[in-house]
DRENPA-3360 file (N, C-alpha, C; in nm, 2 decimals, always signed):
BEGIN
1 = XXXXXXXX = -0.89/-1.20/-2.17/-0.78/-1.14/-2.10/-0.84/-1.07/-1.98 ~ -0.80/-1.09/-1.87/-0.81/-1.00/-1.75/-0.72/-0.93/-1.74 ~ -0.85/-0.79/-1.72/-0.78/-0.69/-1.67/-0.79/-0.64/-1.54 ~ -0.65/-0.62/-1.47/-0.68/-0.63/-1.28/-0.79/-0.46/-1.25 ~ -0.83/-0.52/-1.17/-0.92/-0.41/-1.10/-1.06/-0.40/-1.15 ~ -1.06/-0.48/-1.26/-1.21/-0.43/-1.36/-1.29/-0.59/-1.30 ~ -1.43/-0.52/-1.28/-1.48/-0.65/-1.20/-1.66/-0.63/-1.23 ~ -1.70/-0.74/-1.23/-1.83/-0.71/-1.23/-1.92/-0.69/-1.14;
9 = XXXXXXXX = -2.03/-0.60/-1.17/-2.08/-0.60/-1.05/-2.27/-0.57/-1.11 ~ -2.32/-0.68/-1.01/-2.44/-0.67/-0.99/-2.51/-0.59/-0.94 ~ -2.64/-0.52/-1.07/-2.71/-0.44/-1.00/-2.65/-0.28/-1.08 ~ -2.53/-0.28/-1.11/-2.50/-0.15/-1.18/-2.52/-0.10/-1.31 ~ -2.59/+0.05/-1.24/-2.64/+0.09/-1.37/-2.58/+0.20/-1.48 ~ -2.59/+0.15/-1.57/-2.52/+0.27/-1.69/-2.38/+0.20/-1.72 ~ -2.26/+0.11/-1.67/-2.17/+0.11/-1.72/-2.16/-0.07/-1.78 ~ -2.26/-0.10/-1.81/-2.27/-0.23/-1.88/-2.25/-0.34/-1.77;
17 = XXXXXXXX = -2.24/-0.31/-1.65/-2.19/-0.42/-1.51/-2.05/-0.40/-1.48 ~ -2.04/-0.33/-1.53/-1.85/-0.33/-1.50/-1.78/-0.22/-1.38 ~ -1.74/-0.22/-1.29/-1.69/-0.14/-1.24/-1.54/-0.16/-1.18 ~ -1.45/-0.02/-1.13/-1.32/-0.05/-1.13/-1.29/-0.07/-0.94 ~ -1.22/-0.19/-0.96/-1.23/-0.27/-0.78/-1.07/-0.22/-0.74 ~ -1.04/-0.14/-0.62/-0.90/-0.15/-0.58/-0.90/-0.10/-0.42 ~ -0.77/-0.10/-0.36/-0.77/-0.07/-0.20/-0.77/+0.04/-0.22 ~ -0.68/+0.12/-0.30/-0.58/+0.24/-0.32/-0.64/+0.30/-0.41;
25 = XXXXXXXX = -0.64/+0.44/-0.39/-0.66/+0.53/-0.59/-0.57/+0.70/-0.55 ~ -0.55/+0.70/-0.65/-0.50/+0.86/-0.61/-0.47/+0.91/-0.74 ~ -0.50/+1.06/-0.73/-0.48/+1.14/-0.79/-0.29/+1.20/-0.88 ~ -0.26/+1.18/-0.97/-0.14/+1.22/-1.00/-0.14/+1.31/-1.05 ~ -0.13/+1.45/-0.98/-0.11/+1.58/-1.06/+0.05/+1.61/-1.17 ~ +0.02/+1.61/-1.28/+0.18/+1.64/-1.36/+0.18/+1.78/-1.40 ~ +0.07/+1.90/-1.37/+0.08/+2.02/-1.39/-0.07/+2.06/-1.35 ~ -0.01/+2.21/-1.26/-0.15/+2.23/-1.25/-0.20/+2.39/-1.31;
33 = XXXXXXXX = -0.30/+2.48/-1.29/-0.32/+2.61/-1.35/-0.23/+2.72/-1.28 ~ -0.19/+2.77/-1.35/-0.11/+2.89/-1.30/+0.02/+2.92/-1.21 ~ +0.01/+2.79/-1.21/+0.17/+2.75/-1.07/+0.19/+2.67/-1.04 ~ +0.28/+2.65/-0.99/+0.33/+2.51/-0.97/+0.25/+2.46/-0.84 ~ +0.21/+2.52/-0.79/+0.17/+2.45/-0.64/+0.03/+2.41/-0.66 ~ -0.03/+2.27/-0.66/-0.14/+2.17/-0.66/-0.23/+2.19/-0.57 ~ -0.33/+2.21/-0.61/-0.49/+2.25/-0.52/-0.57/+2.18/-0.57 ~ -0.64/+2.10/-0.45/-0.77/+2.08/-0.52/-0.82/+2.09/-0.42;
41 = XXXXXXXX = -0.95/+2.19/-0.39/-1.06/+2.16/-0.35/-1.18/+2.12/-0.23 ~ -1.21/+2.01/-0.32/-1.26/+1.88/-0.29/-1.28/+1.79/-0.38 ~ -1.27/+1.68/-0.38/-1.30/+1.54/-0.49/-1.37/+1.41/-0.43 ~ -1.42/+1.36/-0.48/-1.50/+1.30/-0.46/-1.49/+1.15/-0.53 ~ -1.48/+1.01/-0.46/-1.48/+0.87/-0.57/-1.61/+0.81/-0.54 ~ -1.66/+0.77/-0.67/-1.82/+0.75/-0.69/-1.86/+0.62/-0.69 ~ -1.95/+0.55/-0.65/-1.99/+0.43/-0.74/-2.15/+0.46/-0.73 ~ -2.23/+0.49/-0.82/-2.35/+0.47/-0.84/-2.36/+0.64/-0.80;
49 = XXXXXXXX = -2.32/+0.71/-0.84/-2.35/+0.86/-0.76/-2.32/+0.88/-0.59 ~ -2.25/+0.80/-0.59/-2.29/+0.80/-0.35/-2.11/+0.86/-0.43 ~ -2.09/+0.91/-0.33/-1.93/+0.93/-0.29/-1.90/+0.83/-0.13 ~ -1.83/+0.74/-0.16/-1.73/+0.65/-0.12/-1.65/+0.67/+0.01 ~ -1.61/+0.79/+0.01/-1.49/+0.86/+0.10/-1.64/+0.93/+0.19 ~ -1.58/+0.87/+0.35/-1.68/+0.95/+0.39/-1.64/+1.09/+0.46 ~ -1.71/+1.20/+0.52/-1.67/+1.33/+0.52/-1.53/+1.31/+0.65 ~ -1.44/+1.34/+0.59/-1.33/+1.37/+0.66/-1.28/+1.48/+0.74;
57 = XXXXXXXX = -1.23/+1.40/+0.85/-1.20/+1.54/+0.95/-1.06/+1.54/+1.04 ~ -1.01/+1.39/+0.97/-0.85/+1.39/+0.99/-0.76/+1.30/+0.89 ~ -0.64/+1.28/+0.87/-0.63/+1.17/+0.83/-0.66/+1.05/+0.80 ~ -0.71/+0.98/+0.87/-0.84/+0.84/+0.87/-0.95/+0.89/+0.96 ~ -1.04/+0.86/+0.89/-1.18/+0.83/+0.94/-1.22/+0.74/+0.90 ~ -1.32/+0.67/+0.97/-1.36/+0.53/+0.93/-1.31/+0.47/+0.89 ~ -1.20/+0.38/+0.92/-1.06/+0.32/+0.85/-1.03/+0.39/+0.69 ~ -1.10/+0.45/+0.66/-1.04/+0.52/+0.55/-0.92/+0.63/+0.58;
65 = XXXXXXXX = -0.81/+0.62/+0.46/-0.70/+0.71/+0.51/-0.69/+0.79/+0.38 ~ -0.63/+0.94/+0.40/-0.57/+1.00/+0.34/-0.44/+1.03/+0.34 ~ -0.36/+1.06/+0.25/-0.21/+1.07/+0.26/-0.19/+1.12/+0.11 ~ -0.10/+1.21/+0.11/-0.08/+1.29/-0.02/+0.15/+1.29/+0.01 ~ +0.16/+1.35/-0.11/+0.31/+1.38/-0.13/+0.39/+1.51/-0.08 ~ +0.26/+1.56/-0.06/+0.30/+1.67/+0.02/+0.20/+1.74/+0.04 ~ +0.20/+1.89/+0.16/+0.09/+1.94/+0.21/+0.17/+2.11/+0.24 ~ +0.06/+2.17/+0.24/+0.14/+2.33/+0.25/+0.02/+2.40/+0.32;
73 = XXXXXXXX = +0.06/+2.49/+0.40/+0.00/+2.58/+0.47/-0.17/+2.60/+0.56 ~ -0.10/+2.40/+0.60/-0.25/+2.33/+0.70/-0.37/+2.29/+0.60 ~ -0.31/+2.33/+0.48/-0.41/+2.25/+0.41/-0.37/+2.09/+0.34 ~ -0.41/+2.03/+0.47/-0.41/+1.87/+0.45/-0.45/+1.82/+0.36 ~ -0.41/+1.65/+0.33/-0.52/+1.62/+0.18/-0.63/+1.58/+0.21 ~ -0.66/+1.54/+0.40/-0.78/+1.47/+0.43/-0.86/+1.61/+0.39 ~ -0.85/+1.75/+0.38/-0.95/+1.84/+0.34/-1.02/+1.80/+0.24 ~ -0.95/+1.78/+0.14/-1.02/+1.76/+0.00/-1.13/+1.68/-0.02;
81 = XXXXXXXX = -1.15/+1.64/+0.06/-1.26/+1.55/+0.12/-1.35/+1.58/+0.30 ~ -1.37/+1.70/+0.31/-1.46/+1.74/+0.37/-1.57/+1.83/+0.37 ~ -1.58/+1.79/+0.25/-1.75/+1.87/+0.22/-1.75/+2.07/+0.21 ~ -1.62/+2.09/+0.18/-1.59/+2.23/+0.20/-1.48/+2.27/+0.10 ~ -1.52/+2.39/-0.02/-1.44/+2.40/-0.10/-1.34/+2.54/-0.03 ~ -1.43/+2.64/+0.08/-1.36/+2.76/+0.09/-1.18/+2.72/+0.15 ~ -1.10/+2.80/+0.13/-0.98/+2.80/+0.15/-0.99/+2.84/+0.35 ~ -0.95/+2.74/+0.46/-0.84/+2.62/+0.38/-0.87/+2.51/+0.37;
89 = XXXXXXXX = -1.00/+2.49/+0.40/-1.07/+2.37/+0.32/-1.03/+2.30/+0.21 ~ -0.90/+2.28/+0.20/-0.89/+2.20/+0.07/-0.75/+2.15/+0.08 ~ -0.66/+2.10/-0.03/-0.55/+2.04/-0.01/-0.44/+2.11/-0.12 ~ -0.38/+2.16/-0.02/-0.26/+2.24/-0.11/-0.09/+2.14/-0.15 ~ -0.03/+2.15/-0.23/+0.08/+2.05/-0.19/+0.20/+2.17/-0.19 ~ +0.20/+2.28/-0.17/+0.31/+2.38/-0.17/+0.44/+2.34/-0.23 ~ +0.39/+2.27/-0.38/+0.54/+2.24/-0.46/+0.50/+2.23/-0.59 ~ +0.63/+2.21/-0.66/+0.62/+2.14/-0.82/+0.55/+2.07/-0.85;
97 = XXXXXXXX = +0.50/+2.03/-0.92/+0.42/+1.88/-0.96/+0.56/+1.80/-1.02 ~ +0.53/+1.68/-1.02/+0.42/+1.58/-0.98/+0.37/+1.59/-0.83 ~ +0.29/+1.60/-0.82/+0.20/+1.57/-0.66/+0.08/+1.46/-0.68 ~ +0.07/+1.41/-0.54/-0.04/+1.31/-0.58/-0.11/+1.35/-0.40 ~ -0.21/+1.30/-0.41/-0.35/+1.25/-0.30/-0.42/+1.16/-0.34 ~ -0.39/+1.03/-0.21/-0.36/+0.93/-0.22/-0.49/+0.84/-0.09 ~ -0.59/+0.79/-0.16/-0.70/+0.73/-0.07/-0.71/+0.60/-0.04 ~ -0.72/+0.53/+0.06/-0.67/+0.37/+0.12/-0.78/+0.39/+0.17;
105 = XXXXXXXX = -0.88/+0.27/+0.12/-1.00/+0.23/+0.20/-0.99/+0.14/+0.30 ~ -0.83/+0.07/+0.31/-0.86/-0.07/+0.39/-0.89/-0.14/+0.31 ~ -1.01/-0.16/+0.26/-1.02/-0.29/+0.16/-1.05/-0.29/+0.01 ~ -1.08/-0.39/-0.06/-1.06/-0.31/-0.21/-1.24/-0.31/-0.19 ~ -1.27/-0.10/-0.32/-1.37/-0.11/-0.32/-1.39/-0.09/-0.44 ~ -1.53/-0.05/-0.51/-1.55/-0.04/-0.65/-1.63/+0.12/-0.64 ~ -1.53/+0.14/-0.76/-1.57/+0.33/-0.85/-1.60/+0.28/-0.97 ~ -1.68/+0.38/-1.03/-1.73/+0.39/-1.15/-1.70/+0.52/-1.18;
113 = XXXXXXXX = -1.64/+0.58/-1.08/-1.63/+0.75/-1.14/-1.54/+0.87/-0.99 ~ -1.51/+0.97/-1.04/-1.46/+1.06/-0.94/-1.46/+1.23/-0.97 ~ -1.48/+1.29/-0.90/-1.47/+1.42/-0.93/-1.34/+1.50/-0.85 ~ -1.33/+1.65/-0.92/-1.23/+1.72/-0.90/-1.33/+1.87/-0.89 ~ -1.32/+1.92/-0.77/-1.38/+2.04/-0.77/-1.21/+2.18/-0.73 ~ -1.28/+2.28/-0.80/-1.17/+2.40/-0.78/-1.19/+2.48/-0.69 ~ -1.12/+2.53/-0.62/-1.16/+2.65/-0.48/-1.26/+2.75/-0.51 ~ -1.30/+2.77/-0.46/-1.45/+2.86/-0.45/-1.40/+3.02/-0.51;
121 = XXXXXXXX = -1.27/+3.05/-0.48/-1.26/+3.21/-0.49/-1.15/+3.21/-0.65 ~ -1.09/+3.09/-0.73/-1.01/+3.08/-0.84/-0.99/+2.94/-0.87 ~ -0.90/+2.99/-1.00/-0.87/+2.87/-1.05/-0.75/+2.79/-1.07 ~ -0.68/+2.90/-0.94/-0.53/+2.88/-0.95/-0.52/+2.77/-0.87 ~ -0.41/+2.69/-0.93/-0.35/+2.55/-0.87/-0.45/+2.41/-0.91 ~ -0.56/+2.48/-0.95/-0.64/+2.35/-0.99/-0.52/+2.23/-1.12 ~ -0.61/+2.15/-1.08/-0.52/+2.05/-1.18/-0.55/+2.04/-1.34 ~ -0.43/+2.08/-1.41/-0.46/+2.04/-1.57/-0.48/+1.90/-1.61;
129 = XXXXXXXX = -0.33/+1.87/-1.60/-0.26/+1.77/-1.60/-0.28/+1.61/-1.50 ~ -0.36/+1.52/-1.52/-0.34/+1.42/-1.43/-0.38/+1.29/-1.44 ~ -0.31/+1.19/-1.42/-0.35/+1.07/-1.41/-0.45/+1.00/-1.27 ~ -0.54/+0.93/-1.28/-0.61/+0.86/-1.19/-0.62/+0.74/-1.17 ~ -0.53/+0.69/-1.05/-0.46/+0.58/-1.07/-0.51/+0.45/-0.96 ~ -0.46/+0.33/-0.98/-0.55/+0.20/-0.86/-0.45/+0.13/-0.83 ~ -0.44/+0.05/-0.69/-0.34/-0.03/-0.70/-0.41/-0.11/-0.53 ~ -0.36/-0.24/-0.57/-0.39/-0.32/-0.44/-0.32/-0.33/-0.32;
137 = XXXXXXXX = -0.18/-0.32/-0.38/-0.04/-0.32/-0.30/+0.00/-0.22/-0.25 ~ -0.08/-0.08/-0.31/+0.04/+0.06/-0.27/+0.20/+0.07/-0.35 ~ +0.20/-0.03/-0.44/+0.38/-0.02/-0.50/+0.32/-0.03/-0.64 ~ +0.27/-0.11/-0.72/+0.21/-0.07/-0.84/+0.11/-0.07/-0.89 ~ +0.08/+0.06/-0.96/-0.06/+0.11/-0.97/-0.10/+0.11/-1.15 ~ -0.23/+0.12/-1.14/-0.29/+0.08/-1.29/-0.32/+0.22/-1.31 ~ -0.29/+0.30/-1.44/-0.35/+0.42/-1.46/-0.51/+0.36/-1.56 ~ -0.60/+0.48/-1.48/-0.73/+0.41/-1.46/-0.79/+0.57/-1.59;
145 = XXXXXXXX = -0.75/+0.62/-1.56/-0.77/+0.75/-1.64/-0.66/+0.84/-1.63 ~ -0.69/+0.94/-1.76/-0.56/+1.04/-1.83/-0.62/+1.18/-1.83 ~ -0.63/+1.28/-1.79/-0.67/+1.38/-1.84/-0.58/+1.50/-1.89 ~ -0.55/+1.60/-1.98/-0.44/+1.68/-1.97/-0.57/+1.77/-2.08 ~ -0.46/+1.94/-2.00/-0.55/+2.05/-2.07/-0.64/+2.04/-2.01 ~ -0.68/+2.03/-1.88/-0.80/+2.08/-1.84/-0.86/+2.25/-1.78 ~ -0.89/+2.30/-1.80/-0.94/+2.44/-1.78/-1.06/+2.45/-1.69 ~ -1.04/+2.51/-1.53/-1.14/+2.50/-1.45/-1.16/+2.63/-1.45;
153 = XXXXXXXX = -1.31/+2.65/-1.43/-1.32/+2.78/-1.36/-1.33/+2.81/-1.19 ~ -1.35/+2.93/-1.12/-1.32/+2.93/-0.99/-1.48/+2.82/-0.95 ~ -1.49/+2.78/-0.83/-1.60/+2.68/-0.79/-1.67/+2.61/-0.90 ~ -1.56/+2.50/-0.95/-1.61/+2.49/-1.09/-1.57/+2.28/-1.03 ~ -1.68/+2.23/-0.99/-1.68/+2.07/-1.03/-1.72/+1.98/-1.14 ~ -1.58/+1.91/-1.16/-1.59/+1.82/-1.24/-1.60/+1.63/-1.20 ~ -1.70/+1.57/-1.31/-1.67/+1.44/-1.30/-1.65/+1.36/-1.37 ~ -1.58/+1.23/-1.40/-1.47/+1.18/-1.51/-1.56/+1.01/-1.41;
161 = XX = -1.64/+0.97/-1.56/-1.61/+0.83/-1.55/-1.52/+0.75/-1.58 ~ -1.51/+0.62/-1.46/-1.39/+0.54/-1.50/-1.47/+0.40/-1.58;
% end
């Protein structure tokens, strides 16, 4: 049986050759710590330890794009991905969850892993609740990972192999 996204790859080490191939991945927050309004950070998508996403300083850089479901108080989602956890370095979505931040490489690439870091000064809005999701088309996506109950502390990075 094939499964979409999962591909082999030569030369990788630790996950038996296997890694997960897509254009698209994003984050799906369904709750996050202490409020309703979704923070993260910075995050990071891995393959071999390199992070993928290179340091961002708008929307797209390097045909890479960011785009999230929402954004609150200048803190964009391209933040969450520029090398800086202090506030407003990071990506707020100033609402309820569900929220998502949403990465388009242009073409499909391969992860083995991604991280979630929490704002340097708490641990409010970090994410409990979330799916990590892939898709080639941007309309349906494979949930790639599940996490729920997660408990950050303030400048507290995490990473989740896929």
């Amino acid at each position: 049986m094939m499964i979409p996204g999962l591909v082999g790859i030569a030369g990788f080490v630790g996950g038996g050759g296997v890694g997960i191939n897509y254009r698209y991945y994003r984050i799906n927050v369904s709750n996050a710590q202490g409020t309703t309004n979704v923070l993260i950070a910075e995050s990071e998508l891995l393959f071999e330890s390199v992070d993928l996403v290179p340091l961002m300083t708008s929307a797209t850089t390097s045909s890479v794009t960011v785009s999230t479901s929402a954004e609150s108080g200048g803190r964009e989602g391209f933040k969450a991905f520029n090398d800086s956890n202090v506030s407003p370095s990071q990506w707020s979505a100033g609402a309820a969850p569900v929220q998502w931040i949403k990465v388009d490489f242009g073409s499909n690439t391969t992860l083995d892993a991604y991280s979630i870091e929490s704002r340097s000064d708490s641990n409010i809005g970090s994410p409990e609740d979330w799916t990590f999701e892939g898709s080639n088309d941007d309309s349906s996506w494979d949930v790639l990972d599940t996490q729920t109950g997660e408990v950050f502390g303030a400048n507290d990075r995490r990473e989740y192999p896929l």
